[in-house]
N, C-alpha and C positions, 0 to 999 in steps of 0.2 A: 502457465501450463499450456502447453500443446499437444495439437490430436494430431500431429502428422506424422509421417514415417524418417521423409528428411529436411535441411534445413532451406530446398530449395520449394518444399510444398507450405512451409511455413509460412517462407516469403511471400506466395502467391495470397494467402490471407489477408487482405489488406486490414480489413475493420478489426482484427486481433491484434496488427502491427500496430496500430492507429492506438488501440485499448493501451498497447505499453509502452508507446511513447508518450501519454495522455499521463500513466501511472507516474514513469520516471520522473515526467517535470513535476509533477504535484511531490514527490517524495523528495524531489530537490529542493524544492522550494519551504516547505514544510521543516528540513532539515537547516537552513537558513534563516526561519523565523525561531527555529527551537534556540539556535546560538545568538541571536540577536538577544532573544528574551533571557538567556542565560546572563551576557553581559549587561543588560538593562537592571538585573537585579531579580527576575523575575522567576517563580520556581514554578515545576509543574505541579495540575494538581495532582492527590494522593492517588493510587490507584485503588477501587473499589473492587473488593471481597468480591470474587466471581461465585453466586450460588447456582449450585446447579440442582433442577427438580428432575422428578420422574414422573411424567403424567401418561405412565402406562399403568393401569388398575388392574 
């Protein structure tokens, strides 16, 4: 997500460019151990029930 008007005030962000090139490789990466571990045998685990509470009284 970006706060800027165009794609040339974007640029000028370094530490945000930095944050999503930082992103990508991890989600590349992450996507590469998911299919390794698929072909290994290996499954993921279950996903757990999201509960959601109200702690406004």
């Amino acid at each position: 997500m970006v706060h800027d008007g165009t794609p040339e005030e974007v640029r000028k962000d370094e530490e945000g460019m930095q944050i999503m090139r930082i992103l990508g490789k991890n989600m590349a990466y992450f996507l590469k151990c998911q299919e390794a571990a698929k072909k290994a045998g290996i499954t993921m685990p279950p996903v757990e029930k999201i509960t959601f509470t109200n702690f406004i009284r």
